[in-house]
KOLMARFI-799389 format. One record per residue: x, z, y of N, C-alpha, C in turn. Coordinates in steps of 0.1 Angstrom, whole numbers, padded with zeros to 4 digits, always signed. Example, Ala and Ser with C-alpha at 12.3 -4.5 7.8 and 13.67 -1.06 7.14 Angstrom:
// KOLMARFI-799389
+0132+0078-0057+0123+0078-0045+0132+0078-0033/+0128+0071-0022+0137+0071-0011+0129+0079+0000/
// end
This chain:
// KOLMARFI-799389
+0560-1113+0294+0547-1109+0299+0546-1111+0314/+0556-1111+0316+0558-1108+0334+0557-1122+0339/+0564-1131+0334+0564-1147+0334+0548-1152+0334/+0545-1155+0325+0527-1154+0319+0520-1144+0327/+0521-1135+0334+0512-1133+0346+0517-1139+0359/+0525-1139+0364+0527-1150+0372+0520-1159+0374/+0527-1168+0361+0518-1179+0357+0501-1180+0364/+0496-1175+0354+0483-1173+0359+0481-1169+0368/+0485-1163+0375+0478-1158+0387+0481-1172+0402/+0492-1177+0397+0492-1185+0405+0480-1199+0406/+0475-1202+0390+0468-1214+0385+0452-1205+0392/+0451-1191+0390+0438-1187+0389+0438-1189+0408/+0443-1183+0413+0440-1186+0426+0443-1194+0435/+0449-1204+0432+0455-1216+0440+0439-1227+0441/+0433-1225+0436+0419-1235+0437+0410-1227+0444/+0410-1221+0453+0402-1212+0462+0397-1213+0468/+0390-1221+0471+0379-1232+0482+0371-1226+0495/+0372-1236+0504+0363-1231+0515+0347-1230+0510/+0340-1221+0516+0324-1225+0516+0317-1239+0522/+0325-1244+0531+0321-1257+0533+0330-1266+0533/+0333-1271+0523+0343-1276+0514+0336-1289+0511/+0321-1291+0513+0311-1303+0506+0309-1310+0515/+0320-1319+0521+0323-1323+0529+0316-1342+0529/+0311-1344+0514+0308-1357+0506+0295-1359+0505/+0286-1345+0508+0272-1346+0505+0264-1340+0518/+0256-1350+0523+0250-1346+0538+0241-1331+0534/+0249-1320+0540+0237-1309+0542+0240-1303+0551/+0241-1305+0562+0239-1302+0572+0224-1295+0580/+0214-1301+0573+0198-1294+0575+0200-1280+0568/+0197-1271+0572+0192-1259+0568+0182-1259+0557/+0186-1255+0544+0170-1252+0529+0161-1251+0539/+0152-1253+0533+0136-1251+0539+0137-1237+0531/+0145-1230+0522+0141-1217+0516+0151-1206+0526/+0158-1212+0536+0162-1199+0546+0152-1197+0552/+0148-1183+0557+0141-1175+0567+0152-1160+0571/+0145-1160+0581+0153-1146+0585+0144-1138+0587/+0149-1125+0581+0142-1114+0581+0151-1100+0577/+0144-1089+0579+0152-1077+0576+0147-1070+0565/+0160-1070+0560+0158-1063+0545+0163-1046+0543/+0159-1041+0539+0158-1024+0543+0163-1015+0535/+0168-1020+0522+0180-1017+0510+0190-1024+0510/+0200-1020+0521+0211-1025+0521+0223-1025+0515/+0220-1010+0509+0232-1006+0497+0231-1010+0480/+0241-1014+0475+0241-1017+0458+0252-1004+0456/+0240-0996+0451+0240-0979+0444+0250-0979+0430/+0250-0987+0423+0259-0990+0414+0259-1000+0407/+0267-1001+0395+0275-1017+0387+0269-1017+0371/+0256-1008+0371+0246-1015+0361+0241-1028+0357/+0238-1037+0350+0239-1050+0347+0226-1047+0336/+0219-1063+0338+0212-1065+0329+0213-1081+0324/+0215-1084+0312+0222-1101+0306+0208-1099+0298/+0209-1115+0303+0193-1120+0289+0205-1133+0286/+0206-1134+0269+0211-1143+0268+0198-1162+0262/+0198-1166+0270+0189-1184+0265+0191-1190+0258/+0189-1199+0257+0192-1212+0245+0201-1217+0253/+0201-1223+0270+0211-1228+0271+0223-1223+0279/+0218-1214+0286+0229-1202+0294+0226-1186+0289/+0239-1180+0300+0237-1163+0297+0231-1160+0314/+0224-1152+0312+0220-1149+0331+0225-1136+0332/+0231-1131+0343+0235-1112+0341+0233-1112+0358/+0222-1101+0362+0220-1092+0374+0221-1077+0370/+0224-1071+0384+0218-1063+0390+0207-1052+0379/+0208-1040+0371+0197-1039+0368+0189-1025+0382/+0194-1024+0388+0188-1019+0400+0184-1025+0414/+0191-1036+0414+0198-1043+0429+0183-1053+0427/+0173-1061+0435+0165-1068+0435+0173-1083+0438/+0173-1092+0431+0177-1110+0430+0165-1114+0442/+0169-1119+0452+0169-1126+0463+0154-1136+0457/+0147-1134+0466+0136-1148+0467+0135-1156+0476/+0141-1154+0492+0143-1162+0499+0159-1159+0503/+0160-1167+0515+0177-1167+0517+0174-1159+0532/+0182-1150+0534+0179-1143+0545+0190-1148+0558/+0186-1143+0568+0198-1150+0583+0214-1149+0576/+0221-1156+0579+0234-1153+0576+0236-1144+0583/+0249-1136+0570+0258-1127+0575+0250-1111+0577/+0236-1111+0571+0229-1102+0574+0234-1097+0557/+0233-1080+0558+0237-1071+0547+0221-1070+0542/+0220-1072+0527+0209-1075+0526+0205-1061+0513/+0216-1059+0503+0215-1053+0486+0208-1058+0480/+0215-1073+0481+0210-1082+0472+0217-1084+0457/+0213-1081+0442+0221-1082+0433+0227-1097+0434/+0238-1100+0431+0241-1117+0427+0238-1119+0419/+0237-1132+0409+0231-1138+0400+0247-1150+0394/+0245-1146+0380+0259-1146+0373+0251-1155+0359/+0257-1168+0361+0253-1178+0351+0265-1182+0341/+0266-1184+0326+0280-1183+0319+0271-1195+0309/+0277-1202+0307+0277-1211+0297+0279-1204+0279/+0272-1210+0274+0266-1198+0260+0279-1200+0248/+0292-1208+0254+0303-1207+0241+0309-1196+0244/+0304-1191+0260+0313-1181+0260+0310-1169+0258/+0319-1153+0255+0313-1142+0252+0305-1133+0262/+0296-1127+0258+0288-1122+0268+0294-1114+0276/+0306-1107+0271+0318-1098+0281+0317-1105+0295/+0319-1117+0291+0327-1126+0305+0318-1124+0313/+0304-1126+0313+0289-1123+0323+0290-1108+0326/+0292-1106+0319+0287-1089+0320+0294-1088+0328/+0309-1084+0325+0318-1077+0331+0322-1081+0346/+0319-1094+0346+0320-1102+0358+0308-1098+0367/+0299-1098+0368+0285-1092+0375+0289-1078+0377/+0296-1068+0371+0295-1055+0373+0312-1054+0387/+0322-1066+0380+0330-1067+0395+0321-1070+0405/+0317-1078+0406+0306-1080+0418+0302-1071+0425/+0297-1066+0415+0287-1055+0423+0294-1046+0429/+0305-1040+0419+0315-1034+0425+0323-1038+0437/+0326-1047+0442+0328-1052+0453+0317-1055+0467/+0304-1057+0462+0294-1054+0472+0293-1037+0475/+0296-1034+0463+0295-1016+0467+0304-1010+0478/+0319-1019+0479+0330-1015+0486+0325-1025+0502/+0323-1034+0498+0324-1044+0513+0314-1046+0520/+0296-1042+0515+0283-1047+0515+0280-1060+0510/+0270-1060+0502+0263-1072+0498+0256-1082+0511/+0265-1095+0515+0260-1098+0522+0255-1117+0520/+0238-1115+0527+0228-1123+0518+0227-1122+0501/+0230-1139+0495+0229-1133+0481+0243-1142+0478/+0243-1143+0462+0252-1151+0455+0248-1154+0439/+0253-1167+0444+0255-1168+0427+0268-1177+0420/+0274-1171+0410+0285-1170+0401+0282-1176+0389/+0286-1192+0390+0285-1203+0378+0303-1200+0372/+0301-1197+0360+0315-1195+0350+0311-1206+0338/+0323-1217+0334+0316-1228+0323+0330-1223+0314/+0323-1223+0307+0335-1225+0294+0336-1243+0288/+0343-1241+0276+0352-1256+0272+0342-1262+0265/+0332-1258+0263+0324-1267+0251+0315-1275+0262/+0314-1287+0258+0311-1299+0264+0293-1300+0264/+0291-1293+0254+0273-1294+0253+0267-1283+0265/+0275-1271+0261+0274-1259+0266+0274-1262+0285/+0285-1270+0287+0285-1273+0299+0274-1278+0304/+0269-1286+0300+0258-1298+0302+0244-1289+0305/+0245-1284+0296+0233-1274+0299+0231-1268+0312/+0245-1265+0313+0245-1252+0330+0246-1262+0338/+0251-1273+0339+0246-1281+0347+0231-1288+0352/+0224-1292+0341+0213-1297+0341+0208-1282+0348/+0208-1272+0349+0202-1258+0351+0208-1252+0366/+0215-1261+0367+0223-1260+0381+0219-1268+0391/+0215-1283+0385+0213-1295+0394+0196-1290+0393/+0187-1291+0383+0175-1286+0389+0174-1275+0401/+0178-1260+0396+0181-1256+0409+0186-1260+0425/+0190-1265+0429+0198-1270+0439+0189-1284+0442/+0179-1292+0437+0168-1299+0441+0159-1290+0441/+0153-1279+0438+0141-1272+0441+0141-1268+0453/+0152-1261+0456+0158-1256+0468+0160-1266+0476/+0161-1281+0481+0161-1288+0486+0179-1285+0491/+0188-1284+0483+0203-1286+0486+0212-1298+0488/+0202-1298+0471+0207-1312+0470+0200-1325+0459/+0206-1336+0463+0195-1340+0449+0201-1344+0439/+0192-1345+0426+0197-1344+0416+0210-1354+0411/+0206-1369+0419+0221-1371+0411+0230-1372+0418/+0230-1369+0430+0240-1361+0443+0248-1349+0433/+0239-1340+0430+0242-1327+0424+0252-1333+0402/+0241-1340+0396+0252-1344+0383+0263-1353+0388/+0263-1363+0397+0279-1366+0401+0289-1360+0405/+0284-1348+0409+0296-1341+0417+0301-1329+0404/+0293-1328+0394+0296-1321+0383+0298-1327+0374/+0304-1339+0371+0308-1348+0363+0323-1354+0363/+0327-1361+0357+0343-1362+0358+0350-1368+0367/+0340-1375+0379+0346-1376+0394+0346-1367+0406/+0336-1357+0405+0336-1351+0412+0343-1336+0418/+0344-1336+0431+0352-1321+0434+0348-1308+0435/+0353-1305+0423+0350-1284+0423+0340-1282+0416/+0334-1297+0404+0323-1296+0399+0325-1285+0382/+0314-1294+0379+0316-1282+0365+0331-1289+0358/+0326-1300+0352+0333-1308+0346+0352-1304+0344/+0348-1303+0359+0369-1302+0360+0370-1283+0359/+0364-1276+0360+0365-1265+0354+0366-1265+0343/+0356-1274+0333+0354-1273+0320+0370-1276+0313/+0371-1284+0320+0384-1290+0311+0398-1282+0316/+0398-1276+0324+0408-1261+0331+0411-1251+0316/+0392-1253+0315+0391-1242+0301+0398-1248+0284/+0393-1263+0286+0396-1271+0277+0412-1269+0272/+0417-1273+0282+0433-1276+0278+0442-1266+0278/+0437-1254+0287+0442-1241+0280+0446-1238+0266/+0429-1240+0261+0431-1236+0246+0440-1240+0240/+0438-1259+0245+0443-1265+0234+0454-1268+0231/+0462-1263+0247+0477-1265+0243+0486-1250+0246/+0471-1240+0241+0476-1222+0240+0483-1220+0254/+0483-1226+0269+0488-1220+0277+0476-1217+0289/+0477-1204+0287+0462-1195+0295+0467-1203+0309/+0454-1203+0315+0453-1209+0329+0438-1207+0334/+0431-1209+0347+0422-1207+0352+0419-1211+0365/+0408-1209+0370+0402-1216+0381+0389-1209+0389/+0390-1207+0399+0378-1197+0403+0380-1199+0419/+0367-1207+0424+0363-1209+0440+0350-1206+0444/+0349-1202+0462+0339-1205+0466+0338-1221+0472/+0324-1222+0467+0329-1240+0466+0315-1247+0472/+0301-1235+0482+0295-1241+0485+0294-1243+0496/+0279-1246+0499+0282-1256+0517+0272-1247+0531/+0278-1241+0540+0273-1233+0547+0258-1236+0549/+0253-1245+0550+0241-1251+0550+0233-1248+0539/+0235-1239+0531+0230-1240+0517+0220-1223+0520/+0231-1217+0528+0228-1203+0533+0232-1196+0525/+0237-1195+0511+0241-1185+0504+0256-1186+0498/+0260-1177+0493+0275-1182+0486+0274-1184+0470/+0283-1195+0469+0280-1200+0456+0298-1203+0449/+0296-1196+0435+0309-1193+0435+0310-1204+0418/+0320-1207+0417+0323-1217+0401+0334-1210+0396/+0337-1210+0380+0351-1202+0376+0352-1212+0361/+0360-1214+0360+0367-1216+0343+0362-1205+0338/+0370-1207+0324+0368-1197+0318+0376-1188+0323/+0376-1171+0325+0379-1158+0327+0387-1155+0313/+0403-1163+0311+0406-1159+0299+0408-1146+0297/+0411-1137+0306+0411-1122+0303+0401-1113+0298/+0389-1122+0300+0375-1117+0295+0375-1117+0279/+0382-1131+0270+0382-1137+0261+0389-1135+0253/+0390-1132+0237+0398-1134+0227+0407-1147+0227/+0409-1157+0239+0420-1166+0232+0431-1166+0235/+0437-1153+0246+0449-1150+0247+0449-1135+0247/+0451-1124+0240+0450-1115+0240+0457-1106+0246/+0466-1112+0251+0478-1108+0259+0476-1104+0272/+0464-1113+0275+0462-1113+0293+0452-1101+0294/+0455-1093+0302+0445-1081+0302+0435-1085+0312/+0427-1077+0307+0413-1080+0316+0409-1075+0327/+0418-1064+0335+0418-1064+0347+0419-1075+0358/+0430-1087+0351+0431-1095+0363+0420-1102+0364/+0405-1105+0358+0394-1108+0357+0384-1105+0365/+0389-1092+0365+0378-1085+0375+0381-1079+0387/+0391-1084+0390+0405-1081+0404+0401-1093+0409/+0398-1106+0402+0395-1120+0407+0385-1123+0414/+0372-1114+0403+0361-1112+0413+0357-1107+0426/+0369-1099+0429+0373-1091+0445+0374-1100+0447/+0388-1107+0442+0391-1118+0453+0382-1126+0460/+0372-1134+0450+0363-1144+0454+0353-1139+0461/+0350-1126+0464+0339-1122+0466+0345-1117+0484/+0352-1113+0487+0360-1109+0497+0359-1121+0506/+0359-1137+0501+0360-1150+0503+0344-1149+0513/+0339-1142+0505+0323-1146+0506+0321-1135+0521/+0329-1124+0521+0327-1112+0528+0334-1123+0542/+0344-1126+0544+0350-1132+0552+0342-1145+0561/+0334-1151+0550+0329-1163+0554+0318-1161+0560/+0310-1147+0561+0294-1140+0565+0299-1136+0575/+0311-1135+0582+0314-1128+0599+0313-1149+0607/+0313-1157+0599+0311-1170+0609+0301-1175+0607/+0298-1179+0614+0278-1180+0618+0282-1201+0619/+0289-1205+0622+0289-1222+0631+0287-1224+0617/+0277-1235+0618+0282-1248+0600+0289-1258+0604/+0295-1256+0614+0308-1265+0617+0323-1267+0609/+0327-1278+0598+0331-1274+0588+0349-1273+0595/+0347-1280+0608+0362-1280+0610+0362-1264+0622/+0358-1259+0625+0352-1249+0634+0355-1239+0621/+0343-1233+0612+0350-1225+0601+0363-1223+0597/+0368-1238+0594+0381-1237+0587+0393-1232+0598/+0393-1234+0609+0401-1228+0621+0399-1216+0618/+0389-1209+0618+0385-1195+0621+0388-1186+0609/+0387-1195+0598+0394-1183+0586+0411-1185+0587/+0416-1191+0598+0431-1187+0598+0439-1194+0583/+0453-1191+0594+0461-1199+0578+0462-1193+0567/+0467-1199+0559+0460-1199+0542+0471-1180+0536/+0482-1180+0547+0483-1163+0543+0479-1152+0545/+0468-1160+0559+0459-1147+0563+0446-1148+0554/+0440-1162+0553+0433-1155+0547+0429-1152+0533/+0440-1163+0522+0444-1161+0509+0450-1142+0508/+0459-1144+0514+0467-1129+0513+0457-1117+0515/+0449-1122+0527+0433-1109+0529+0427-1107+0519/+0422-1120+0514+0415-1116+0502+0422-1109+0491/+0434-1112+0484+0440-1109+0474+0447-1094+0480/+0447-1090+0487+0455-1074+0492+0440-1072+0489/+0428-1072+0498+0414-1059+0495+0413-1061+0481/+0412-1075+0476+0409-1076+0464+0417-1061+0454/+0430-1063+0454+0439-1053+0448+0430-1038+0456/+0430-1035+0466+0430-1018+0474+0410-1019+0468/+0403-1029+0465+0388-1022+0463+0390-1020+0452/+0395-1030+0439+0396-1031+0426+0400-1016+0422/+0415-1013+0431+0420-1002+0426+0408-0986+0427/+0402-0988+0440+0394-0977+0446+0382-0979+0433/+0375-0987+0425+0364-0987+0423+0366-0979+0410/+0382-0983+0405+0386-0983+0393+0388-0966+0394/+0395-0957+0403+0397-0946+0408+0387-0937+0404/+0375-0940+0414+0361-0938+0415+0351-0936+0400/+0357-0945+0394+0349-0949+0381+0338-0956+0386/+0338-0964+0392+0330-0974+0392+0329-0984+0382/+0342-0988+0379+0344-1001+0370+0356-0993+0359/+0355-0992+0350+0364-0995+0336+0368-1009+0332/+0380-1007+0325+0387-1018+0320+0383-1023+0307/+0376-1030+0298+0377-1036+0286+0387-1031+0282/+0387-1026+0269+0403-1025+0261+0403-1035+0250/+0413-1041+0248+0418-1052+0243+0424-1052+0230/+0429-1055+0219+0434-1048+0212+0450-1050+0215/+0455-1059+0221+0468-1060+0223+0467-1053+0237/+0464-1048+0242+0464-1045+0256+0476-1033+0256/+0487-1037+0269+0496-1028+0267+0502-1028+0285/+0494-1032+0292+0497-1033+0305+0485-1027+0316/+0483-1014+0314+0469-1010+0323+0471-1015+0337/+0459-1013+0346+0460-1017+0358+0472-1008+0367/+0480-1009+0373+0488-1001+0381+0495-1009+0391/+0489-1004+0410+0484-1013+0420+0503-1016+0421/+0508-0998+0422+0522-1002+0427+0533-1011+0419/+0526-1012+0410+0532-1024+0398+0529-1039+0401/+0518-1038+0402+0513-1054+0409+0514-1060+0421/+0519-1048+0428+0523-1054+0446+0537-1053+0446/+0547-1049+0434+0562-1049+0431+0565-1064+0424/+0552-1067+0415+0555-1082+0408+0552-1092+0422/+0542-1088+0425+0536-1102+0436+0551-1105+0447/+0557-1095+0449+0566-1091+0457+0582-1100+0454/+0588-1094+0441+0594-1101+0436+0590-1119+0432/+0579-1117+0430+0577-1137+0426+0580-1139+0442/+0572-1136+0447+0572-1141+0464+0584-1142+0469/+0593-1136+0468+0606-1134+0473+0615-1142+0463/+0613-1146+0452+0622-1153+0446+0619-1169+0450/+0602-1173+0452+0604-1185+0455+0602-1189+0468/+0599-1182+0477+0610-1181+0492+0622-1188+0488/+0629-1179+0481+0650-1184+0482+0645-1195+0475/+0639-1198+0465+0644-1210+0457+0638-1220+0461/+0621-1220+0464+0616-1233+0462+0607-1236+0480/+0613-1225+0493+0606-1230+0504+0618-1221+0517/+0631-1222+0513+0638-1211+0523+0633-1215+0536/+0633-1227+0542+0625-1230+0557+0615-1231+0555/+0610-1224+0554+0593-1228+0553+0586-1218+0556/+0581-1212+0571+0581-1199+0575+0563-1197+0572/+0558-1186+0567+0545-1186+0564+0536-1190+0574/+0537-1195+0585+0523-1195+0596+0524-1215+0591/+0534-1221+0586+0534-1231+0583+0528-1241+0570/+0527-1226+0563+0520-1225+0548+0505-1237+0547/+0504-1245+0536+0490-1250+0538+0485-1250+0522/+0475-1254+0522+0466-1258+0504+0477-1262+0499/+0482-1274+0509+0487-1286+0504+0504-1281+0498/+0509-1274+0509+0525-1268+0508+0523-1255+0513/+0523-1249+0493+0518-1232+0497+0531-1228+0493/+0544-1231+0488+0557-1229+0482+0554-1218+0467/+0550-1232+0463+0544-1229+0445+0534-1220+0444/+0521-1216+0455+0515-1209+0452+0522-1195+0458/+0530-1193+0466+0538-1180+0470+0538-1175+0482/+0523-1185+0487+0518-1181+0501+0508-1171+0496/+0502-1167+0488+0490-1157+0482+0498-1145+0480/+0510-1145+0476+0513-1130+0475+0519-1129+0489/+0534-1142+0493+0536-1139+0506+0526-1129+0519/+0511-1138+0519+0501-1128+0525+0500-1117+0524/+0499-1113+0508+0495-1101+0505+0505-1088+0512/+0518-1096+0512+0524-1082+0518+0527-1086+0533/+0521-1094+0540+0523-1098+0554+0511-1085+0558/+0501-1085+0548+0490-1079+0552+0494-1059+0553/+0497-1059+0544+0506-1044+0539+0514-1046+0552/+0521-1053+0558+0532-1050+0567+0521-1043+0575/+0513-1054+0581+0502-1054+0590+0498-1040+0592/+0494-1040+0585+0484-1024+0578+0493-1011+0581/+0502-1016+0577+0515-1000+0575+0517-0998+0586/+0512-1006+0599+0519-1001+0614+0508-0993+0621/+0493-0993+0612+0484-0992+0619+0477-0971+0612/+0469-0966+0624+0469-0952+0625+0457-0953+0612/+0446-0962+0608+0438-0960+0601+0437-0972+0592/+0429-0968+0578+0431-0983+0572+0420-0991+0568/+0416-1000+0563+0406-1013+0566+0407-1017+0578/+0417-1015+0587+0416-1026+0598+0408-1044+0596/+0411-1048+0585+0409-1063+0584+0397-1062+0584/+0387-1051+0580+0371-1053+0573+0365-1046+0586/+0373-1034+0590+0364-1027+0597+0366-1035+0616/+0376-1044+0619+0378-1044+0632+0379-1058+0634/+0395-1066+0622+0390-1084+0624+0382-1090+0626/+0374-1088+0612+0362-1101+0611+0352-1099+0618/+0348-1085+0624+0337-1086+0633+0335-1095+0643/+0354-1089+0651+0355-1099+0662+0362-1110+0661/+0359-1118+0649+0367-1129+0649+0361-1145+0651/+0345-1146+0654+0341-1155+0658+0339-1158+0675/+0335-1143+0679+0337-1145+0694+0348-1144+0704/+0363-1146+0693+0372-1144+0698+0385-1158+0695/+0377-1161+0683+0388-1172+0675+0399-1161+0669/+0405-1166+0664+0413-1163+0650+0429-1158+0657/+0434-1165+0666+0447-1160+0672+0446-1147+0680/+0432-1149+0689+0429-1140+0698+0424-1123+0688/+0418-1130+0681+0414-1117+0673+0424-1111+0666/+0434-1117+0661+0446-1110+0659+0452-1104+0667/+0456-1109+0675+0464-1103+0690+0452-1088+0695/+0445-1088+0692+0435-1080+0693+0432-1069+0686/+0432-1072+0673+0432-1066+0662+0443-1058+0658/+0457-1063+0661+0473-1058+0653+0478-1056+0664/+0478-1062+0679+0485-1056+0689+0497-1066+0692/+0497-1077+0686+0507-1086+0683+0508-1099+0679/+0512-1107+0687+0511-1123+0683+0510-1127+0669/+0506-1141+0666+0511-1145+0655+0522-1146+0656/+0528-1152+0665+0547-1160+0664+0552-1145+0664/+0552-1133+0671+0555-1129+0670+0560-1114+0653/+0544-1118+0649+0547-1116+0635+0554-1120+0626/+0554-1132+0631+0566-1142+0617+0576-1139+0624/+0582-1138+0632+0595-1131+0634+0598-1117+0629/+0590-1107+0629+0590-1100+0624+0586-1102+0608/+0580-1106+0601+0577-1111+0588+0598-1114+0579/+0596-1128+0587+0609-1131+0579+0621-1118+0580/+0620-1110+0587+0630-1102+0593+0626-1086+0575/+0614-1087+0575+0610-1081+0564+0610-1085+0555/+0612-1096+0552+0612-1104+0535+0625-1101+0531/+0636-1099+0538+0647-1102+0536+0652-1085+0531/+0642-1075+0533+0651-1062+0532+0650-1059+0517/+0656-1050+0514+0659-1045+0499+0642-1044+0492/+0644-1046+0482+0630-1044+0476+0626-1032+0473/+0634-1021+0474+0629-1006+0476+0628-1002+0484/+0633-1008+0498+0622-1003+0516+0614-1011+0514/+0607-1020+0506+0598-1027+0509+0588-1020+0500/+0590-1017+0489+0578-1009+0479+0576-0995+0489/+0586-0991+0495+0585-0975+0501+0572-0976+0509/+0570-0990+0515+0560-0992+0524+0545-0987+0519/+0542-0990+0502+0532-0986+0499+0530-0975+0496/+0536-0966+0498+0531-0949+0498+0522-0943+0507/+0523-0952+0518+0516-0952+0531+0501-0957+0528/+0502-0969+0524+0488-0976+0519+0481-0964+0509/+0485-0967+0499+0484-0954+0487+0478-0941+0496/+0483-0938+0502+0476-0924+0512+0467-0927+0519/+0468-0942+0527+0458-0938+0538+0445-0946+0532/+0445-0948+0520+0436-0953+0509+0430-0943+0500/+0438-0929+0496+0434-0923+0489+0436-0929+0473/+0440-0935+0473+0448-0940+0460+0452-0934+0449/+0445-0934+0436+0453-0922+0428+0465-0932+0423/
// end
């Protein structure tokens, strides 16, 4: 079991995409559907859902939260429901439950502007459909045009439906669960736009995989979105500097993802699906003990020189820069008198400061000099290292 989450967790989050990542299709112009204005319900009150299922998709909002009609200024908190589109082979759980993370995560971080959340499952017709319903959209809106928009969701294109679909495909077909889930659109677009395989945890075709890491995923991605609304530039090489290397800000997302998930779950915000094999409930200090051990084993085995500020997409040491982060960030955290430092103090100042400076700003302390400190911590017993999260746990409120 422990192997097989691993697994996945490395496949689900290693395709994690920048928001201006659409580096192949000129949008640079601003929609003609952005305006800025102030919106005066800023909070999403709770993780009620309403699904109309179509002939050729499932749609799931918000049944309190109002769906967006225009695109408001970036980075402005708006309590905007997101909008959660699922291809119709798949079960309506996967929309549902997925819209209700969401929300759950706008509840914890603010809903900022809008979103929407394309999930394709493996059936080839099914896909087609969310596409055609995807590419119309995105010409109405003047994003993009239509066959700009089906080539890039076709079997040459990057981050499209297509190669999701078949993520979902060959799972099945050769029974080893796997997954895929990015923000994957283009700052110029104004809003965030998120794509996912299938959510096998959502799904009867591995029953094994619990359905928490589904909706832990949606933090993640959504946290992506929370991150990317503190940078204002549509400058795609300018953004990418500013969200820092791939442990700050993979690891950022995946630690809040873990500390909201757990809070919401606390709270009773969100419930877990029960499964019928289900035999691994959500438990955070369990999951920051695995991420911990995987991280630490392929450190020794598969990157000993390979100090995390050097980490990239490209050479993440198997995927073991996402947890490596996660407890760079816990180090981070555990020195500090109060906690959300990342949400409540980084990202504010991290455009008018750049990304080194706002660290040094933020933690009190270099990068270089963190990774000296960092490797100095990877190396200690793994029971001063879990002791660390008792502290988190408290100054979290953690049950």
């Amino acid at each position: 079991m422990y192997k097989i989450f691993i697994t996945i967790l490395i496949v689900l989050l290693i395709s994690c995409s920048s928001e201006t990542n659409e580096k192949s299709i000129d949008l640079n112009e601003p929609s003609k559907n952005i305006e800025e204005f102030t919106f005066s319900n800023t909070e999403i009150l709770n993780t009620d859902v309403n699904c109309e299922e179509f002939d050729t998709y499932v749609y799931c909002i918000s049944k309190t939260a109002p769906v967006a009609k225009k695109y408001p200024k970036w980075g402005t908190l708006t309590g905007y429901s997101p909008e959660v589109f699922c291809s119709t082979d798949l079960p309506i759980l996967v929309c549902s439950e997925t819209a209700k993370s969401l929300l759950a995560a706008m509840m914890e971080w603010g809903s900022y502007g809008n979103a929407e959340y394309w999930i394709i499952g493996s059936d080839k017709t099914a896909a087609k459909n969310l596409t055609d319903l995807n590419c119309h959209r995105r010409k109405e809106r003047d994003q993009m045009r239509l066959e700009d928009c089906e080539w890039k969701h076709g079997p040459n294109g990057d981050h499209g439906f297509e190669s999701y679909r078949l993520i979902g495909e060959e799972s099945i077909r050769t029974n080893q669960p796997s997954g895929s889930a990015g923000l994957n659109g283009d700052r110029g677009w104004g809003f965030h736009y998120f794509t996912s395989s299938i959510p096998i945890g959502l799904t009867d075709y591995f029953l094994y995989i619990e359905p928490w890491q589904e909706q832990k995923l949606a933090f993640h991605e959504y946290f992506h979105a929370f991150q990317h609304s503190f940078i204002e530039t549509e400058d795609y090489d300018k953004r990418d500097k500013l969200l820092g290397p791939v442990w700050f800000n993979e690891g950022g997302a995946e630690y809040m993802a873990h500390i909201g998930f757990k809070k919401s779950f606390d709270e009773g915000i969100l419930s877990t699906p029960i499964k019928e094999d289900t035999t691994n409930p959500y438990n955070f200090k369990d999951a920051m003990r695995n991420k911990l051990e995987y991280a630490k084993m392929s450190k020794k085995e598969v990157c000993p020189n390979l100090d995390i500020g050097d980490m990239s997409y490209q050479n993440d040491c198997n995927g073991a820069s996402y947890d490596l982060g996660t407890w760079a960030h816990i180090l981070l955290e555990s020195k500090q008198s109060a906690p959300n430092i990342l949400v409540d103090k980084f990202y504010p100042i991290l455009e008018e400061n750049g990304w080194e400076k706002a660290f040094n700003k933020t933690y009190g302390i270099s990068p270089e000099e963190f990774y000296v400190e960092f490797n100095s911590f990877i190396n200690m017993s793994t029971n001063e290292q879990i002791a660390m999260l008792d502290k988190i746990i408290a100054s979290y409120n953690l049950k």
